[in-house]
C-alpha positions in Angstrom: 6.1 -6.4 33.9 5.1 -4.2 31.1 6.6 -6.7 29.1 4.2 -9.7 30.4 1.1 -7.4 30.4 1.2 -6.9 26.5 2.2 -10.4 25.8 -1.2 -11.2 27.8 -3.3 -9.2 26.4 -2.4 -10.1 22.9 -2.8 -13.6 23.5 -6.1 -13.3 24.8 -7.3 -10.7 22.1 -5.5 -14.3 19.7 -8.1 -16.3 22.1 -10.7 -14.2 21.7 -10.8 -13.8 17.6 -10.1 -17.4 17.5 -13.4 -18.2 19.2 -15.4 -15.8 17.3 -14.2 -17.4 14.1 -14.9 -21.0 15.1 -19.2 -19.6 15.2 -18.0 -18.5 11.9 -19.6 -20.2 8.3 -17.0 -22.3 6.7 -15.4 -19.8 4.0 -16.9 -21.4 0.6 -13.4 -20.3 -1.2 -11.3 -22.5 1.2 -11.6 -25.7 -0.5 -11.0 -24.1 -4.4 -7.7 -22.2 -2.7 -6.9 -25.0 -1.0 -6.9 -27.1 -4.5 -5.2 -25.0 -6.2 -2.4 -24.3 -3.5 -1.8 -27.8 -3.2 -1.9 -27.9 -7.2 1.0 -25.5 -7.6 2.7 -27.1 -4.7 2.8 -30.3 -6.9 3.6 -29.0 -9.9 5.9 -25.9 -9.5 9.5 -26.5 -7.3 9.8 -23.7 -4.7 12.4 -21.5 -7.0 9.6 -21.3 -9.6 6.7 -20.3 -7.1 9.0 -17.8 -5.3 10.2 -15.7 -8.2 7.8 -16.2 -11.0 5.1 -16.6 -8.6 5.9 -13.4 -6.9 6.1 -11.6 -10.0 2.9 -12.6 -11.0 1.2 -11.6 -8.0 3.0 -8.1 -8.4 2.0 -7.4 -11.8 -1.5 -8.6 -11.7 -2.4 -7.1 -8.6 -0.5 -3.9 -9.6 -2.6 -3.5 -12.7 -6.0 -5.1 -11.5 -6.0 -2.8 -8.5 -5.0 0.6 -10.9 -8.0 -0.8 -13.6 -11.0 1.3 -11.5 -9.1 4.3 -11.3 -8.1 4.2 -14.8 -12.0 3.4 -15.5 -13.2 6.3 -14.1 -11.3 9.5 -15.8 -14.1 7.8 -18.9 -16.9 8.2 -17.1 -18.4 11.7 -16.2 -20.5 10.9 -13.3 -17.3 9.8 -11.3 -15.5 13.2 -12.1 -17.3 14.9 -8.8 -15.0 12.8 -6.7 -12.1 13.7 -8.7 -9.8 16.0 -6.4 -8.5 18.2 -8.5 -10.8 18.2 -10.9 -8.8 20.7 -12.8 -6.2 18.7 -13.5 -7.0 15.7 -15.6 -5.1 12.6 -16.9 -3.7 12.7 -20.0 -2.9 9.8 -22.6 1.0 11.3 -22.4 1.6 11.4 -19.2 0.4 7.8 -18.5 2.3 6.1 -21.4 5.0 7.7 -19.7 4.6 6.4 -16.4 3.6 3.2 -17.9 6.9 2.9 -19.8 8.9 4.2 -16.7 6.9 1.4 -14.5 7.9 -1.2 -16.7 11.5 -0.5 -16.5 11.4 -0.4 -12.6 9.4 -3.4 -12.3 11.7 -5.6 -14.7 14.9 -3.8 -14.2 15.1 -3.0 -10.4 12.4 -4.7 -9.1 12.9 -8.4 -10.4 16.2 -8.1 -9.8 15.1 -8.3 -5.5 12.4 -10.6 -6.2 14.8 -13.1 -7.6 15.9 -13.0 -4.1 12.5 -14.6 -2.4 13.4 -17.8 -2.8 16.9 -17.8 -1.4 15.4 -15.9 1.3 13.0 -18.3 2.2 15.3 -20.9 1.8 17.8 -19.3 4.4 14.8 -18.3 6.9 13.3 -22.0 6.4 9.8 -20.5 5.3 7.4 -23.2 5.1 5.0 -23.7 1.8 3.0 -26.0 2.4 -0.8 -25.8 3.3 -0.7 -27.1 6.6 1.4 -24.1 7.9 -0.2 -21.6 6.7 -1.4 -19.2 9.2 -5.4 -18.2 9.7 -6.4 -15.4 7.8 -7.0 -12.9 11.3 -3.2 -14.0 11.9 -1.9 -13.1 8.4 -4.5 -10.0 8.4 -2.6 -8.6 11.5 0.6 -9.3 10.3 -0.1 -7.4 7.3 -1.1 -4.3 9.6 2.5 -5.0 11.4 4.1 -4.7 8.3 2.4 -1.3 7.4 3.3 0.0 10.8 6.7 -0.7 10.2 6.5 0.2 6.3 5.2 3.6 7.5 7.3 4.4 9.6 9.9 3.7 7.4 8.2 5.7 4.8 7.5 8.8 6.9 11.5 9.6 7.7 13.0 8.2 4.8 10.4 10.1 2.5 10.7 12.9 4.5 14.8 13.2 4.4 14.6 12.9 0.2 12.6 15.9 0.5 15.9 17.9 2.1 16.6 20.4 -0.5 20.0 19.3 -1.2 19.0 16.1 -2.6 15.3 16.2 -3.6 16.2 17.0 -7.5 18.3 14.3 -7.8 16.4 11.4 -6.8 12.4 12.1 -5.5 11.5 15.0 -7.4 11.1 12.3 -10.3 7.6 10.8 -8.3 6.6 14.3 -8.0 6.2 15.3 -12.3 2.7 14.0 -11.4 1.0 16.8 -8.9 -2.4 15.2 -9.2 -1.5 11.7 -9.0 -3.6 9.0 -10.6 -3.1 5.2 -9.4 -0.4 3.8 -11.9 1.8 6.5 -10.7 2.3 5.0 -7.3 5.5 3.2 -8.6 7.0 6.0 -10.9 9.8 6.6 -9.0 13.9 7.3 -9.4 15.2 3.8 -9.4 17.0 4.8 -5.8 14.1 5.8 -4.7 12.1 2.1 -5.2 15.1 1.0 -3.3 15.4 3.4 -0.7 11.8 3.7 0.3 11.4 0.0 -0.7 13.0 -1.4 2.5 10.9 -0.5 4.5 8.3 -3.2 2.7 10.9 -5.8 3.2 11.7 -5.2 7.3 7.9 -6.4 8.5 8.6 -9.2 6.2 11.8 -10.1 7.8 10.2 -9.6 11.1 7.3 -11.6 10.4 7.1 -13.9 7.7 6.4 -17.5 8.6 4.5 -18.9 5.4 4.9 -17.6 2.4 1.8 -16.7 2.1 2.5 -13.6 4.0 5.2 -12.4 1.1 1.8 -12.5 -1.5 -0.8 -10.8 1.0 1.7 -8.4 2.4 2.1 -7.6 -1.5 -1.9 -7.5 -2.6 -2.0 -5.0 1.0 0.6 -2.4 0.3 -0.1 -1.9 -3.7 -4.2 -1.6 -2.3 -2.7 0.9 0.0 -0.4 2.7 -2.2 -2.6 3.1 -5.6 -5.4 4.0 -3.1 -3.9 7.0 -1.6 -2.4 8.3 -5.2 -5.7 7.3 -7.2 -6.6 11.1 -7.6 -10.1 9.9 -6.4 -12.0 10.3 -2.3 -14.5 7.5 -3.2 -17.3 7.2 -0.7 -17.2 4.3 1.1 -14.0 2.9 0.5 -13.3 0.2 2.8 -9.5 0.7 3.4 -11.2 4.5 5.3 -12.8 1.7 8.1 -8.7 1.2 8.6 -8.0 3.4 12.1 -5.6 6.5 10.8 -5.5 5.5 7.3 -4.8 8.4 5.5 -6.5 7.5 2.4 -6.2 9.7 -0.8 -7.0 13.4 0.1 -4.1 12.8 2.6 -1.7 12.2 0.2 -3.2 14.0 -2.9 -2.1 17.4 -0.7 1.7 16.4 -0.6 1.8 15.6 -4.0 0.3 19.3 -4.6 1.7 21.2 -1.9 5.4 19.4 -1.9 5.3 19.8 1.9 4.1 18.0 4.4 2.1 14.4 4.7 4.8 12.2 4.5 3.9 8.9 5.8 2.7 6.2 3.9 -0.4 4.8 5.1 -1.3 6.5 8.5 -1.8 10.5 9.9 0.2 9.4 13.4 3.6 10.6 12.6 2.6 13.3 10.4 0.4 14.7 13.7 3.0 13.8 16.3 5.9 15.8 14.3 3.0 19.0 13.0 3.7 17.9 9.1 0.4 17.9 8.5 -0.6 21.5 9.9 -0.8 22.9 6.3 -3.2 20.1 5.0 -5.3 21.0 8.3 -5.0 25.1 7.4 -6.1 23.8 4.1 -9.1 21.4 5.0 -10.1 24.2 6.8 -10.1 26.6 4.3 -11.7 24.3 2.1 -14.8 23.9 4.5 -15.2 27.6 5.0 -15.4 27.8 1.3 -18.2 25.4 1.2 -20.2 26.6 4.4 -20.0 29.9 2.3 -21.7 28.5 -0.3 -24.1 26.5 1.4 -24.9 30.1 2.9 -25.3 31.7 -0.1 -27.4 29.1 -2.2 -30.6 29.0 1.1 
């Protein structure tokens, strides 16, 4: 019965976005997309759009989404929304999480890419332009995926925090303790694989163009160099997200080592009490500043 009930009201809540969008202004970027989507379609087999495809999307949205954060350790005016302002980038330590990145991406990552295409293949995942989902479809089944990806993220991330085996494989992410975007892949190459699979089980559980592959892609590297950007822009669109833990969040695990877990959202961090020391600390920190407040009247 409970069963039915949900099925209902998510086909209605389909029903219901699918008639607000039809009072919607054609999207001017349809027809270019469309263009080019059938242009690769015509002149790239499916082996070549899956893998090099794939690892085009990765690299370019990797690196266009770090460019901002990178940006802004140059300009001053951006340094009051540093968070730990006393702990600035330095040309070392990114040429060597650039060089470390490069040998994940090429060297462990590509290696799985090259496996898109046989997994579409097996999973018979359309290409074409005519099955490709509407964008509130593929935007929800990117939020499915980071539900699953989180949760994912929380226990596995928590368990390579067990002291027995944190200096052998995630202590490596954690030579950064104030993070800045490119570091969001630095990892132990068992790490990228470990907490990796949880990207690829909403894509297994949802994937039916793939299309989704691509935009569940763009959305978790968004997500990921967000939350380890070093920077609590005001506003930043992804904080509209409901429990998106955004930078702050995750900035305080990567200086406190405890606690914070999860990926994207606060959820399992509140239902399990892993984030009580970042709320002792938020606290703390707004006592501090009602102080000063005080003090300067």
């Amino acid at each position: 019965m409970a069963t039915n009930d949900s099925v209902g009201i998510l086909n209605s809540a389909y029903l219901a976005v699918e008639y607000i969008d039809s009072f919607l202004p054609e999207n001017p970027l349809q027809q270019p997309f469309k263009n080019a989507w059938t242009y690769m379609l015509n002149n790239y087999t499916k082996y070549q759009i899956a893998t090099w495809g794939s690892l085009l999307v990765h690299e370019l949205s990797y690196f266009v989404i770090c460019l901002p954060g990178f940006i802004f350790q140059f300009i001053p005016y951006m340094q009051k929304y540093k968070i730990q302002q006393d702990k600035p980038e330095t040309w070392e330590r990114q040429w060597k999480c650039f060089k470390a990145l490069m040998f994940n991406h090429f060297f462990i990552q590509f290696p799985l890419i090259l496996g898109t295409y046989y997994f579409t293949e097996y999973f018979n995942i359309p290409y074409d332009w005519e099955s490709m989902p509407r964008w509130y479809v593929l935007l929800s089944q990117c939020f499915g995926c980071a539900v699953i990806e989180d949760a994912w993220h929380y226990f596995l991330h928590r368990l390579l925090h067990h002291k027995r085996i944190y200096k052998y494989i995630h202590k490596v992410h954690h030579e950064f303790v104030a993070p800045f975007g490119m570091q969001a892949e630095y990892a132990h190459p068992l790490e990228t694989l470990i907490l990796g699979t949880g990207f690829f089980i909403g894509i297994m559980v949802f994937c039916n163009h793939v299309i989704l592959l691509w935009a569940w892609v763009i959305c978790r590297l968004l997500e990921t160099i967000d939350v380890h950007s070093g920077y609590d822009i005001p506003l930043n669109p992804l904080h509209l997200v409901p429990f998106y833990a955004g930078a702050r969040f995750h900035d305080f695990h990567h200086m406190n080592f405890i606690g914070n877990y999860a990926s994207t959202f606060t959820w399992w961090d509140k239902l399990f009490g892993t984030d009580s020391q970042y709320n002792s600390y938020r606290e703390k920190l707004e006592k501090q500043e009602c102080m000063v407040e005080k003090k300067t009247k």
